[in-house]
N, C-alpha and C positions, 0 to 999 in steps of 0.2 A: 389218093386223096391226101390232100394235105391236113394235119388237126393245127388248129389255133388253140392256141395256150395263152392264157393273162394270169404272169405270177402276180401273188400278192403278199409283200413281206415290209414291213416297217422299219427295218434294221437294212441300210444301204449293205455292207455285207453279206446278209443273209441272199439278200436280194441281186447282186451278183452271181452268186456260188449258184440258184434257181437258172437266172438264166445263163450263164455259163455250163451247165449241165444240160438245161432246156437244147440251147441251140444244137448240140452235138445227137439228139435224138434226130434220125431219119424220118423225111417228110412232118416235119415238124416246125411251125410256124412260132415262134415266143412272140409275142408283144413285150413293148417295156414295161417293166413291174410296177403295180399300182403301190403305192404306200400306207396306206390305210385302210380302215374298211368304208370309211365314206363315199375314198377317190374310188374306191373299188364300185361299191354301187353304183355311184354316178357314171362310172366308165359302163357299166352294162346297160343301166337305164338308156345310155344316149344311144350306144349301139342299135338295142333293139325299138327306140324312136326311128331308128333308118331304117331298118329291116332286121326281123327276128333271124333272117342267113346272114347276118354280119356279127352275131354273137360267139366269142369260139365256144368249140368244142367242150374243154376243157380252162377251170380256174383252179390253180393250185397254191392254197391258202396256206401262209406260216403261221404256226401255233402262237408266235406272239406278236398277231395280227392287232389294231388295237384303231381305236378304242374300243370299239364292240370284241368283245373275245369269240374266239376262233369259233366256237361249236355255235353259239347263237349268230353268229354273222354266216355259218352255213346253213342252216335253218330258214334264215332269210334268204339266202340266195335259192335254193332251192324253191322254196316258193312263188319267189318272183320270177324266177327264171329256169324253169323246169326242165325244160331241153340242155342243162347247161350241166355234164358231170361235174363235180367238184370233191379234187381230192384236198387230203389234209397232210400236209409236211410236220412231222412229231419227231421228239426226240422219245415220248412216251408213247411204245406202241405195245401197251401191256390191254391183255384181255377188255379188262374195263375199258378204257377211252377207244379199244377201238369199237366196243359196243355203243359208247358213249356217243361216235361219228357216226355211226352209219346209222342211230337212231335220228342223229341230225339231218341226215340224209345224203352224208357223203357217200361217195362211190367208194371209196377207200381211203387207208393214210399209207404215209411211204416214211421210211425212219430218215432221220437226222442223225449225222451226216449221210446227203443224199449219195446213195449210189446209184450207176449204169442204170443195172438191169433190173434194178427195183424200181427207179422212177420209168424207165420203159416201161414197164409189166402194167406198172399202176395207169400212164398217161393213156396209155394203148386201149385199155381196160375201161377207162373212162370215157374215152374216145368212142370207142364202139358204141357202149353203153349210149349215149348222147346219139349219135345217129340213129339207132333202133328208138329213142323216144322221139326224136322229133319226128322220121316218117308215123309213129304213131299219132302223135300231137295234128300233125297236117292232115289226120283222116284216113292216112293208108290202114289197108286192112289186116297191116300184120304178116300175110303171108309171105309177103318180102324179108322178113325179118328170119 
C-alpha cells in the first residue's frame, strides 16, 4: 500500500529538504508542499468534498508553519480530519513540546534536521495509525485491527 504524504512548510527550503526526504521513503507518495496553514486546510477540505479515500495518510506539518502556529493548526486538523495522522517536524523535541504535540493530537514529532530513519519510523507510524482509525471511522469492528 502506498501512504500519501502532504508536507506543509512555509519556508520554500524547508519545504524542499520535506520532500526531498519524503520522496526517497519506500512506497511513499509526497504531494507538493502546501505553504501555509490555510492552503493546507483548504487542500484537505477540498480533498475530502471528493471522497474522505482521497485524503492521505499522513500530513507532516513544519514547526514554523504560519499563520496559525503549528500545535493549534494540529488541533484543527485532527478534528476536522480524524482519519488523518499528523506528525510534527521540530527542531524542539524536548519532553515538554513533545507532550505539548501529542496533546494537540499529533501522532508524533521527528527532529530537525530530518533524518532517514526517524522520518521513516515516524511516517510509517502515522501511517498505520491512520488506517486502523479510518477502518474504525467506517464502522469496522476493530478486529481487523
Amino acid at each position: 500500500m502506498t501512504t500519501r504524504i502532504l508536507p506543509a512548510a512555509s519556508e520554500p527550503e524547508a519545504a524542499r529538504a520535506l520532500v526531498t526526504l519524503l520522496s526517497q521513503l519506500p512506497d511513499t507518495e509526497p504531494a507538493p508542499p502546501v505553504a501555509d496553514s490555510t492552503a493546507l486546510l483548504d487542500t484537505l477540505a477540498r480533498l475530502a468534498a471528493e471522497s474522505l479515500d482521497e485524503l492521505p495518510e499522513v500530513v507532516l506539518v513544519h514547526e514554523r508553519i504560519g499563520p496559525v502556529p503549528a500545535l493549534d493548526l494540529i488541533r484543527d486538523l485532527v478534528l476536522r480530519f480524524p482519519g488523518v495522522g499528523v506528525v510534527l517536524a521540530t527542531a524542539d523535541t524536548s519532553p515538554a513540546l513533545l507532550t505539548a504535540a501529542m496533546d494537540s493530537g499529533a501522532r508524533g514529532i521527528v527532529a530537525l534536521p530530518l533524518g532517514y530513519d526517524a522520518l521513516a519510523e515516524r511516517v510509517h507510524a502515522a501511517a498505520s495509525w491512520s488506517t486502523g482509525m479510518r477502518r474504525h471511522l467506517a464502522g469496522g469492528t476493530g478486529a481487523e485491527l
